[in-house]
N, CA, C and O atoms as a GROMACS GRO file, in nm:
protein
  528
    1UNK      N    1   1.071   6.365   0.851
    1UNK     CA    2   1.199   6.432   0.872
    1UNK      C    3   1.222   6.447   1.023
    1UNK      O    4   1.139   6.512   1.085
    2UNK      N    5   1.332   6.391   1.092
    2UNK     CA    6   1.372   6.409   1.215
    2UNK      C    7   1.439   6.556   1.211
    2UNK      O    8   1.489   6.616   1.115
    3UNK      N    9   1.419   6.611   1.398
    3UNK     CA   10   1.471   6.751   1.385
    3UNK      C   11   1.641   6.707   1.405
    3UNK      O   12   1.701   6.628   1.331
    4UNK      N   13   1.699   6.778   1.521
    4UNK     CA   14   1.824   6.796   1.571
    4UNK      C   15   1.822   6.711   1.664
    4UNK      O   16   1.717   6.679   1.721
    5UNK      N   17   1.969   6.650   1.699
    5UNK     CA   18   1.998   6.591   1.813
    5UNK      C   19   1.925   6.638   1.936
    5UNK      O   20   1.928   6.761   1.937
    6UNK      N   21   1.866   6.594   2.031
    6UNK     CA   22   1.887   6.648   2.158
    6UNK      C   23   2.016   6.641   2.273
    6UNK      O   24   2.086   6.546   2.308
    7UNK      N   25   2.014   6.800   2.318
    7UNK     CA   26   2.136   6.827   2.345
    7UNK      C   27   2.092   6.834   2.518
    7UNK      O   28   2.018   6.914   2.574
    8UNK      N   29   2.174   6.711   2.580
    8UNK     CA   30   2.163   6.697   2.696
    8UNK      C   31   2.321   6.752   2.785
    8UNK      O   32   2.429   6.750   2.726
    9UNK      N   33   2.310   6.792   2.914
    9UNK     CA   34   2.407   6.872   2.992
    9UNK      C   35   2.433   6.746   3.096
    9UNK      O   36   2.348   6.695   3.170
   10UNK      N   37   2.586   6.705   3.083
   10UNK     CA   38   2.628   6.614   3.252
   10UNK      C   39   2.698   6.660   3.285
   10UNK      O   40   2.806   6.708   3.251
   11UNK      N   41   2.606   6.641   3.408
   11UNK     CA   42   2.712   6.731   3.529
   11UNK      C   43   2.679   6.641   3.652
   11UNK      O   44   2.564   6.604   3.676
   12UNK      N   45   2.790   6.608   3.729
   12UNK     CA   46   2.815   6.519   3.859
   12UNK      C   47   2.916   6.598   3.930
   12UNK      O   48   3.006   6.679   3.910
   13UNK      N   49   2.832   6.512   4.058
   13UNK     CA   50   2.942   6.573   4.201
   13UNK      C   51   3.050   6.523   4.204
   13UNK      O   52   3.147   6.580   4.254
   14UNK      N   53   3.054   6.406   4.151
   14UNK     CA   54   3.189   6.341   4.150
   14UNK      C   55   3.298   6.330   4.083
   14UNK      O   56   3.371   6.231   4.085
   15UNK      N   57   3.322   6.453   4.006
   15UNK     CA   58   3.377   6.501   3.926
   15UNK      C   59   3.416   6.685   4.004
   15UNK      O   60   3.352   6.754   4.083
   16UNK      N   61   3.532   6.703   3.941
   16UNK     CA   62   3.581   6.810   4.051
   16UNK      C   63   3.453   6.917   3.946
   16UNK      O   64   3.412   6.887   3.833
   17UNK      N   65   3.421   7.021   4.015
   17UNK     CA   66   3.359   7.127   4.026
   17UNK      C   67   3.397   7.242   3.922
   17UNK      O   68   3.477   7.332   3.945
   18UNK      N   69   3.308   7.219   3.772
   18UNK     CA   70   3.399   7.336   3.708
   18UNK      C   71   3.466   7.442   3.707
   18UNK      O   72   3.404   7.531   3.765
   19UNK      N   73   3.561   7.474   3.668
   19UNK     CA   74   3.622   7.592   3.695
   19UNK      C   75   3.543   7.759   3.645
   19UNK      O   76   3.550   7.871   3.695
   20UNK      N   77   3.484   7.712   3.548
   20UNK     CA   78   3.452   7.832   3.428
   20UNK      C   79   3.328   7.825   3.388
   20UNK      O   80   3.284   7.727   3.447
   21UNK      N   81   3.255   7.864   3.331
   21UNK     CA   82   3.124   7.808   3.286
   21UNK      C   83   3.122   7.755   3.179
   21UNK      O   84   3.133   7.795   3.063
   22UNK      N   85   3.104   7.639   3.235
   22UNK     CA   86   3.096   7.493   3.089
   22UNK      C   87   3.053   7.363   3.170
   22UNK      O   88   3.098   7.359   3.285
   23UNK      N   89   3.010   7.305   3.149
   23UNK     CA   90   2.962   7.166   3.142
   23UNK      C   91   3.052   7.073   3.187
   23UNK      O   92   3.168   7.109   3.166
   24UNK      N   93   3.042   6.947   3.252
   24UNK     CA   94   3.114   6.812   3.271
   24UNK      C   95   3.134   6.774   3.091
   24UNK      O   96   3.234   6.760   3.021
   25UNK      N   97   3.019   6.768   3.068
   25UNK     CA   98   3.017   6.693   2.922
   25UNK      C   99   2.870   6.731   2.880
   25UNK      O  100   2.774   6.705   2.952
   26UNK      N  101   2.860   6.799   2.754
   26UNK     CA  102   2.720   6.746   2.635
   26UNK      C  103   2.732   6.620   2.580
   26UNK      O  104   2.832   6.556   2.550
   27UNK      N  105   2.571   6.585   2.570
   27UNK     CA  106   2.561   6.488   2.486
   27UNK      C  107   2.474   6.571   2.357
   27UNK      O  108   2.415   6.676   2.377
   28UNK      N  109   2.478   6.520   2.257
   28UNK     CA  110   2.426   6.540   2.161
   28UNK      C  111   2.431   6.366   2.063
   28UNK      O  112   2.513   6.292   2.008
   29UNK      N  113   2.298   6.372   2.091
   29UNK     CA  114   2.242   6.217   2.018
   29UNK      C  115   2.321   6.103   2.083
   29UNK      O  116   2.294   6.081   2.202
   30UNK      N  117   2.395   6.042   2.037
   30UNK     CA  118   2.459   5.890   2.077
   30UNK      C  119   2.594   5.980   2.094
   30UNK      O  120   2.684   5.907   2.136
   31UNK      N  121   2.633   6.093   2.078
   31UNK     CA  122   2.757   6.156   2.117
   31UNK      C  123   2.790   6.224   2.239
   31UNK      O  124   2.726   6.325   2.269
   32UNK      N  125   2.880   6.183   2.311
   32UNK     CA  126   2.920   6.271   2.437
   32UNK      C  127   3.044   6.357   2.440
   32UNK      O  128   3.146   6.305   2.392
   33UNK      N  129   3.052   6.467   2.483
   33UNK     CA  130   3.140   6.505   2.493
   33UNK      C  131   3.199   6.582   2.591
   33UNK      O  132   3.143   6.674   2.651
   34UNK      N  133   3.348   6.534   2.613
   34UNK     CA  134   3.335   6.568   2.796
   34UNK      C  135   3.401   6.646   2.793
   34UNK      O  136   3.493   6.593   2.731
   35UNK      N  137   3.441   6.767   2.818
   35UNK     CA  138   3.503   6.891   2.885
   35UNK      C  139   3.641   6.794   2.917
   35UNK      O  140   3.639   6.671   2.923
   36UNK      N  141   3.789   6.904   2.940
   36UNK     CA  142   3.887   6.861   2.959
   36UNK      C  143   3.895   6.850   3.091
   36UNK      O  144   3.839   6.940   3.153
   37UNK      N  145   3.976   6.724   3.185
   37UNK     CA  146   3.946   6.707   3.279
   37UNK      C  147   4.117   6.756   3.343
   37UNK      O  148   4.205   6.777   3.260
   38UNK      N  149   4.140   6.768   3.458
   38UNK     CA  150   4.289   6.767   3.523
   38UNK      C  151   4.247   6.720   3.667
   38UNK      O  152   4.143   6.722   3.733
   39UNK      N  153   4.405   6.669   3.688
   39UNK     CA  154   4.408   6.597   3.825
   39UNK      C  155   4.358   6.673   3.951
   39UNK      O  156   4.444   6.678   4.039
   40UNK      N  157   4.264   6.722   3.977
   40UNK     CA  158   4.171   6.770   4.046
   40UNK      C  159   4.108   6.685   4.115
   40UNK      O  160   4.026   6.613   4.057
   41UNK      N  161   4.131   6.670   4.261
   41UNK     CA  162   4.074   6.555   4.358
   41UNK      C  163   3.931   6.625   4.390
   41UNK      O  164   3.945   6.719   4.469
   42UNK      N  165   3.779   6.600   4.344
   42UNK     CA  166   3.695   6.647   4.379
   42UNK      C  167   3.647   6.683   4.522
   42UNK      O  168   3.571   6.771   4.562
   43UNK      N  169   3.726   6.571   4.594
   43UNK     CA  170   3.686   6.592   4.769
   43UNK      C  171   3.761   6.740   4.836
   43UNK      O  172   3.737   6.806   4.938
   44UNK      N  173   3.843   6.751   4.744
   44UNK     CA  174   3.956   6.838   4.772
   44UNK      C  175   3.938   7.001   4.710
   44UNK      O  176   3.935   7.109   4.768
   45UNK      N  177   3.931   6.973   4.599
   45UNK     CA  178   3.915   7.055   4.502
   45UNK      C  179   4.057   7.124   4.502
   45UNK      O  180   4.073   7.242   4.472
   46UNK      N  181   4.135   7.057   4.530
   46UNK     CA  182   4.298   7.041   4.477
   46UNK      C  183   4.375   6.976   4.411
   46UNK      O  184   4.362   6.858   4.444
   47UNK      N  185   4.453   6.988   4.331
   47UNK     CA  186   4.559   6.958   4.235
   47UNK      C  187   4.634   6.816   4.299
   47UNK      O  188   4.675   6.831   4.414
   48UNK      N  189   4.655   6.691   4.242
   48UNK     CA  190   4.664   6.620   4.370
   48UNK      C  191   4.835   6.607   4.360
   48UNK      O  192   4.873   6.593   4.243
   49UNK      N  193   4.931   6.608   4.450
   49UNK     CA  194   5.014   6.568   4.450
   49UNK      C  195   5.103   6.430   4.380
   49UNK      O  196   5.050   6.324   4.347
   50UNK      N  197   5.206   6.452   4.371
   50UNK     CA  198   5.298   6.304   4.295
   50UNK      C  199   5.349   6.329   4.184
   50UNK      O  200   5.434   6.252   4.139
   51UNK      N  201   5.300   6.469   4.097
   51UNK     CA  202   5.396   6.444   3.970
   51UNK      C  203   5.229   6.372   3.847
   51UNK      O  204   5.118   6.320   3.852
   52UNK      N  205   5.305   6.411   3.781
   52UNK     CA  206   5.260   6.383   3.603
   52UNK      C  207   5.147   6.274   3.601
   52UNK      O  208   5.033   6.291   3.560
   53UNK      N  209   5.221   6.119   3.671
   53UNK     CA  210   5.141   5.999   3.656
   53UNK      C  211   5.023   6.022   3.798
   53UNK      O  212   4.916   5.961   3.803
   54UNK      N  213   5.058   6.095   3.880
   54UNK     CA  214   4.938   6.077   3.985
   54UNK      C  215   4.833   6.185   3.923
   54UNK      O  216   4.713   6.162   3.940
   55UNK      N  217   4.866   6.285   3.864
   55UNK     CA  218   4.772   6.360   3.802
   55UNK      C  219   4.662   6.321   3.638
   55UNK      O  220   4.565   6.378   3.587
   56UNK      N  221   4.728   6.219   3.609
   56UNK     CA  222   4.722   6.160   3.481
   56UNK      C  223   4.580   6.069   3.547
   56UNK      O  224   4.461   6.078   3.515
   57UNK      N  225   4.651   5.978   3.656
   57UNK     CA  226   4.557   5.888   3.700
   57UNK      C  227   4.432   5.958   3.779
   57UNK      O  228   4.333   5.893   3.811
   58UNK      N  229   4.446   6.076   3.802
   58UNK     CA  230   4.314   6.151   3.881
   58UNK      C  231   4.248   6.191   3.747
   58UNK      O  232   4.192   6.087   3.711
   59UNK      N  233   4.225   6.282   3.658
   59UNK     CA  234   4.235   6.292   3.549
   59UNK      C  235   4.137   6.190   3.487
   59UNK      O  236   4.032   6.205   3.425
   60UNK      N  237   4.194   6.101   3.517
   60UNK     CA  238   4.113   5.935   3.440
   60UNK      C  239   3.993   5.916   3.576
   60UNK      O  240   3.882   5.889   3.530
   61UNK      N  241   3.995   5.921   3.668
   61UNK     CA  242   3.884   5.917   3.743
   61UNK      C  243   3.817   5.995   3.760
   61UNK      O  244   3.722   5.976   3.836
   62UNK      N  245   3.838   6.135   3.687
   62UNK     CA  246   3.719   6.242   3.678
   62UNK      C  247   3.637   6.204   3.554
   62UNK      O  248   3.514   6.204   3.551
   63UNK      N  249   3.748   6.159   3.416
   63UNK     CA  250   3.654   6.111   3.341
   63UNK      C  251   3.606   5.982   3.353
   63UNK      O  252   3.569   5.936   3.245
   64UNK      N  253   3.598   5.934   3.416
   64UNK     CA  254   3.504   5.804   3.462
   64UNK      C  255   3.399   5.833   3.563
   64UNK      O  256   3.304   5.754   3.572
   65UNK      N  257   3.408   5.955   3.653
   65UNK     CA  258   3.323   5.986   3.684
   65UNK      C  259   3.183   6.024   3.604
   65UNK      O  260   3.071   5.980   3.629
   66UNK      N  261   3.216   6.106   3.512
   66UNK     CA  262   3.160   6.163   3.388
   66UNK      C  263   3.099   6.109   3.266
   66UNK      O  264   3.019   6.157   3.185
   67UNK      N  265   3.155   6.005   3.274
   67UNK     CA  266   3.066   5.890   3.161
   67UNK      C  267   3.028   5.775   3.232
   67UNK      O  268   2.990   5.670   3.182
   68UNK      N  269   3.041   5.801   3.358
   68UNK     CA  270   2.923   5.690   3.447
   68UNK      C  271   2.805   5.784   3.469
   68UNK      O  272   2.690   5.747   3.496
   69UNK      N  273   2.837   5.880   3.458
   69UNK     CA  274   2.715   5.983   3.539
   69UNK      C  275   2.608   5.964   3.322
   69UNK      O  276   2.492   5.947   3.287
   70UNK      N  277   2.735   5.982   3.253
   70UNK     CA  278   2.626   5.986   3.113
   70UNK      C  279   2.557   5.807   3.072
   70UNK      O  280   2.470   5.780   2.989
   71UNK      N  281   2.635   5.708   3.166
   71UNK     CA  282   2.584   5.567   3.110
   71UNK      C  283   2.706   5.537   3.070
   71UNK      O  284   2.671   5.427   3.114
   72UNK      N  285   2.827   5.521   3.028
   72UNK     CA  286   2.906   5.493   3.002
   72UNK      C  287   3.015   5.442   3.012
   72UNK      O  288   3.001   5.378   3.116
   73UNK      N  289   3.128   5.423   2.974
   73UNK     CA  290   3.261   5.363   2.987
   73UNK      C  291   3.359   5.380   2.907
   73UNK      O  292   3.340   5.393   2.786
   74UNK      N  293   3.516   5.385   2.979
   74UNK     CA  294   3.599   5.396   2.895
   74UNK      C  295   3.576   5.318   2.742
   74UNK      O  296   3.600   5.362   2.630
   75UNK      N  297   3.536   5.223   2.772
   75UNK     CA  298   3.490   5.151   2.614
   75UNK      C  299   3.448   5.238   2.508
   75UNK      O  300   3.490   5.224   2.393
   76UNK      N  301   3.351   5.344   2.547
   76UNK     CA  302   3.297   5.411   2.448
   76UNK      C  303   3.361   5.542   2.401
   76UNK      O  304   3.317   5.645   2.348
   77UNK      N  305   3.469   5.504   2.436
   77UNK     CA  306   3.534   5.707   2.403
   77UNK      C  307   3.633   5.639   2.299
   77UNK      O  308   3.705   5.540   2.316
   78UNK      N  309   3.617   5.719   2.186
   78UNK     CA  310   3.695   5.680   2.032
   78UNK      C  311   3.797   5.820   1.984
   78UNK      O  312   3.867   5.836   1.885
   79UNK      N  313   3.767   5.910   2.106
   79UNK     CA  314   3.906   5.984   2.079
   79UNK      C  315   3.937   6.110   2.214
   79UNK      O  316   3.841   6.159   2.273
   80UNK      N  317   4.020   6.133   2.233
   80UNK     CA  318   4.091   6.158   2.365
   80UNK      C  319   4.198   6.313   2.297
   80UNK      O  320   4.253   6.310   2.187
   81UNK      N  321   4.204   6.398   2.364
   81UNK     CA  322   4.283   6.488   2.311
   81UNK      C  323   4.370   6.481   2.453
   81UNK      O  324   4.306   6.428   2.544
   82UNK      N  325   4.497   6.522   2.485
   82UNK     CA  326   4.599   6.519   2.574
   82UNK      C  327   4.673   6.672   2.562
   82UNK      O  328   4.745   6.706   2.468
   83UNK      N  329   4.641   6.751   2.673
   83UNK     CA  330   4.722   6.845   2.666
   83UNK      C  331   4.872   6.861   2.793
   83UNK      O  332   4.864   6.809   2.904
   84UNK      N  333   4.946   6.908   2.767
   84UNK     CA  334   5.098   6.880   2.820
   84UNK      C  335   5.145   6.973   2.869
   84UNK      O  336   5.168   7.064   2.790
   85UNK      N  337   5.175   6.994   2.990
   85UNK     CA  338   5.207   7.127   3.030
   85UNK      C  339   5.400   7.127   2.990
   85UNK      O  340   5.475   7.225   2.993
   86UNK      N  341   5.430   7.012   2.962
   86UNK     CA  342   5.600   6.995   2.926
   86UNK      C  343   5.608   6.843   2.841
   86UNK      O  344   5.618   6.737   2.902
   87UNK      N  345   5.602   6.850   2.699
   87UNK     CA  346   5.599   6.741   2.652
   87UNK      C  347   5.684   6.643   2.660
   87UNK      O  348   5.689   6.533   2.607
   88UNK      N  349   5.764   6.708   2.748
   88UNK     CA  350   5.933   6.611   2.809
   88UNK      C  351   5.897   6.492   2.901
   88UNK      O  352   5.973   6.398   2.927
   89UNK      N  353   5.721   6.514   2.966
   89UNK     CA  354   5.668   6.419   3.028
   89UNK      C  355   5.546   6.318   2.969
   89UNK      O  356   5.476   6.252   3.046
   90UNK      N  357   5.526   6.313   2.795
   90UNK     CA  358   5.475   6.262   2.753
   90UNK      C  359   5.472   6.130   2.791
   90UNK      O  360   5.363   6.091   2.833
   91UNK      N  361   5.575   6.039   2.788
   91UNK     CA  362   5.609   5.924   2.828
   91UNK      C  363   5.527   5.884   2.930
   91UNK      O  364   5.424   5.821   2.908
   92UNK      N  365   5.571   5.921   3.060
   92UNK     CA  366   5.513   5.884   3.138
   92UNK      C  367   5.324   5.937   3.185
   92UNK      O  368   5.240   5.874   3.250
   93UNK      N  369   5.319   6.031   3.140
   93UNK     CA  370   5.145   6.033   3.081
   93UNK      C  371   5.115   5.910   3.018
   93UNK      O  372   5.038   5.835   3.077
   94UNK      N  373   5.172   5.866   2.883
   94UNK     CA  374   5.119   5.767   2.816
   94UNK      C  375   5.138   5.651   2.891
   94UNK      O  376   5.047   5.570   2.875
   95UNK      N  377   5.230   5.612   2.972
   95UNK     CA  378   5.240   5.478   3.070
   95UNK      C  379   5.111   5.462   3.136
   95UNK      O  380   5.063   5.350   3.148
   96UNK      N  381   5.053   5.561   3.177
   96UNK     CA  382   4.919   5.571   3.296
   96UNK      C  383   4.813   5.567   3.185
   96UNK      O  384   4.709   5.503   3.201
   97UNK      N  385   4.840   5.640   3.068
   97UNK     CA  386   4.701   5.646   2.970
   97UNK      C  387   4.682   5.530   2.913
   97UNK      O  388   4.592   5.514   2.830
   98UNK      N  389   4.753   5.446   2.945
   98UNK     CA  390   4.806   5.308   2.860
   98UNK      C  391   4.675   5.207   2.930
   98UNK      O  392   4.594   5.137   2.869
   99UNK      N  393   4.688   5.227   3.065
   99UNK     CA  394   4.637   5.154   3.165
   99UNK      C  395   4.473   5.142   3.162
   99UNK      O  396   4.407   5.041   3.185
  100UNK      N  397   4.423   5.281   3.123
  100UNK     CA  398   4.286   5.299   3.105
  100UNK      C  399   4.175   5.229   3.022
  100UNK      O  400   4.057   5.201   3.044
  101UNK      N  401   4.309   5.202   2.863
  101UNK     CA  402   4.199   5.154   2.751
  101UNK      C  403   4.258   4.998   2.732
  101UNK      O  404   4.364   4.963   2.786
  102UNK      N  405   4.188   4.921   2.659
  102UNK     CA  406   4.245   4.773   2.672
  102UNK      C  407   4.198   4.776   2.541
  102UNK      O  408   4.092   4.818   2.494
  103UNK      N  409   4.321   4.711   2.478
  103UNK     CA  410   4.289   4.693   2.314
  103UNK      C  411   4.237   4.757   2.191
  103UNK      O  412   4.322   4.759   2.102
  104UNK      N  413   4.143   4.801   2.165
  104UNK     CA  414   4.126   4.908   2.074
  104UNK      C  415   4.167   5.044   2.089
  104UNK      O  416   4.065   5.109   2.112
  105UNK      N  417   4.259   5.110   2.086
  105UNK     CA  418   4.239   5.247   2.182
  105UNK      C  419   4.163   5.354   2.106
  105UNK      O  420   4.157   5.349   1.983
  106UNK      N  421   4.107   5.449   2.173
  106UNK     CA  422   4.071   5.558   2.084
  106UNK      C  423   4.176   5.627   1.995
  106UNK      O  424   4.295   5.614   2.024
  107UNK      N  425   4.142   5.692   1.901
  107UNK     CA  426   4.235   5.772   1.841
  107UNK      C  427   4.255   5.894   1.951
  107UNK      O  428   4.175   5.931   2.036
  108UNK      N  429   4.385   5.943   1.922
  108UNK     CA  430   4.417   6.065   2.024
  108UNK      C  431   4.502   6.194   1.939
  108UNK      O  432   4.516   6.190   1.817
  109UNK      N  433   4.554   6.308   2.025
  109UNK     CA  434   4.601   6.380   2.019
  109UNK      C  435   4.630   6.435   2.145
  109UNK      O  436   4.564   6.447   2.248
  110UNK      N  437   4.819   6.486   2.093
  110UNK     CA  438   4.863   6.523   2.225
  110UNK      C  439   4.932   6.616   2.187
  110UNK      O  440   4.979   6.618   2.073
  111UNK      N  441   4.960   6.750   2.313
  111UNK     CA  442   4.976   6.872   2.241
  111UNK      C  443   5.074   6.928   2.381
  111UNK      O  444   5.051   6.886   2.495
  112UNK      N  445   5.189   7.031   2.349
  112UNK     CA  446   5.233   7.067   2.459
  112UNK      C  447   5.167   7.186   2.460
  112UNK      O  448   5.163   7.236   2.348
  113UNK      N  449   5.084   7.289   2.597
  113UNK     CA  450   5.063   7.395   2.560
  113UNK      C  451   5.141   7.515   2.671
  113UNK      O  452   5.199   7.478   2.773
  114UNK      N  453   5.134   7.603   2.646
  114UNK     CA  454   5.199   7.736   2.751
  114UNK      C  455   5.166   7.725   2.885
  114UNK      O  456   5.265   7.737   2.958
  115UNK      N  457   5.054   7.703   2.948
  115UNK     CA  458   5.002   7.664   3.065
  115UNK      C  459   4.840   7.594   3.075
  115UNK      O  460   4.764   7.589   2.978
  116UNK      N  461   4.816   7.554   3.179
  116UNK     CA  462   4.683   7.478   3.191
  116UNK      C  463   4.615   7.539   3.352
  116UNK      O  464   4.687   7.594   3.435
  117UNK      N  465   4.494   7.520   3.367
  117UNK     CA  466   4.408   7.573   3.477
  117UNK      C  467   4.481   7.502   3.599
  117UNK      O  468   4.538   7.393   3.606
  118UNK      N  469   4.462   7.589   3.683
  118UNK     CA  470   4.558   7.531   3.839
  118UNK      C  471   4.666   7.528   3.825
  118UNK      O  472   4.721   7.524   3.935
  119UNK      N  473   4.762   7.530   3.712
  119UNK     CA  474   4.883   7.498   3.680
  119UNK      C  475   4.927   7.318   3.695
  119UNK      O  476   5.019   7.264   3.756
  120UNK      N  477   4.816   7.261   3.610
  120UNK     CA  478   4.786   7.133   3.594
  120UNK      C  479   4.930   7.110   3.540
  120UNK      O  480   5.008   7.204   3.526
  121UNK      N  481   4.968   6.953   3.503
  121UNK     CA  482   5.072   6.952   3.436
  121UNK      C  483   5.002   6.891   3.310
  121UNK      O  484   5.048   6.921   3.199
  122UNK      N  485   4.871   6.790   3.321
  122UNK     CA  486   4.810   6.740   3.217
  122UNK      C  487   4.647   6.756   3.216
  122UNK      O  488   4.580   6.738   3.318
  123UNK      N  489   4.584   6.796   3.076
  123UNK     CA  490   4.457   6.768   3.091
  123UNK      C  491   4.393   6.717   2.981
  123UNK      O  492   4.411   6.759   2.867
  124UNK      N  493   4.314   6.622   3.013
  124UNK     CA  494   4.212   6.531   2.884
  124UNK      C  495   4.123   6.542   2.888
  124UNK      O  496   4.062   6.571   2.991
  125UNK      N  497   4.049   6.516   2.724
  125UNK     CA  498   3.921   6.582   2.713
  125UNK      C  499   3.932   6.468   2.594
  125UNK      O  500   4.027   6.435   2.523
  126UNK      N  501   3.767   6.412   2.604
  126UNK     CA  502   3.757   6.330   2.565
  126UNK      C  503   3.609   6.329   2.499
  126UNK      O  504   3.521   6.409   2.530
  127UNK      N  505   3.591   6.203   2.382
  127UNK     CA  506   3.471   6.184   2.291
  127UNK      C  507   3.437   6.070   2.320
  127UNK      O  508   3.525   5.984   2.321
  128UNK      N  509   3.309   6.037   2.351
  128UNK     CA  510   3.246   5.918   2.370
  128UNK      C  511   3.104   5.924   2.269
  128UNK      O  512   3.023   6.007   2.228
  129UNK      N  513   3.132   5.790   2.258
  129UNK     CA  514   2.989   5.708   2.157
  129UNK      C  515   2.888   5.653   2.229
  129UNK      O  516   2.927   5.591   2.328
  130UNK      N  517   2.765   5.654   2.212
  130UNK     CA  518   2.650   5.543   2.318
  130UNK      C  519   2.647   5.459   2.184
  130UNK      O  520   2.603   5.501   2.077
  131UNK      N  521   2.708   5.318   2.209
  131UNK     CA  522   2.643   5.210   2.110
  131UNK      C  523   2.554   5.125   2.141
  131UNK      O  524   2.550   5.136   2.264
  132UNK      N  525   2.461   5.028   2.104
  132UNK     CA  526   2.342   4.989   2.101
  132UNK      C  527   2.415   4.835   2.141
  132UNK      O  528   2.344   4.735   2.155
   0.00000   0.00000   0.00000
């Protein structure tokens, strides 16, 4: 009888600096899971300027920071949650989110909510697989 997953903690510098106490991402077994990310320039540790798609695209390089630091790649994330600080800018979120995955995409969910940390306009949080 095998016990429980082992439950491993990633955390990188290259990824902006949590806000709260929580993790970059757990892994648990062949599962990762990354904390919601927002356009947070780590060098900065500011909100980066441009609007929706420049925050979308920072966003995507925190989580790539984060599943390089676990072994990984956009390849391996099979579902993505999207939160919206004004779902009137979904569109153009999805233009930039478009860019990230090539062909299979993960399954997702996208949600408008009341506000987000920093007064983000978008933040993703994402599930990744280790496959063999």
């Amino acid at each position: 009888m095998s016990g429980p997953p082992v439950r491993r903690i990633i955390n990188t510098t290259n990824a902006p600096q949590a806000i709260g106490p929580y993790s970059h991402a757990v892994a648990a077994g062949d599962t990762v899971y990354l904390s919601g990310m927002v356009g947070i320039d780590p060098s900065t540790s500011a909100l980066v300027e441009g609007g929706i798609e420049a925050e979308t695209h920072q966003a995507f390089k925190n989580i790539k920071a984060v599943l390089k630091e676990a072994g990984l790649e956009y390849k391996h994330v099979v579902k993505c949650t999207v939160l919206l600080a004004s779902i009137a800018e979904f569109q153009k979120m999805n233009e930039v989110y478009a860019t990230y995955f090539k062909g299979d995409y993960p399954a997702r969910a996208a949600y408008q909510v009341v506000a987000l940390p920093k007064n983000a306009r978008v933040e993703i949080e994402c599930i990744a697989v280790r496959t063999q």
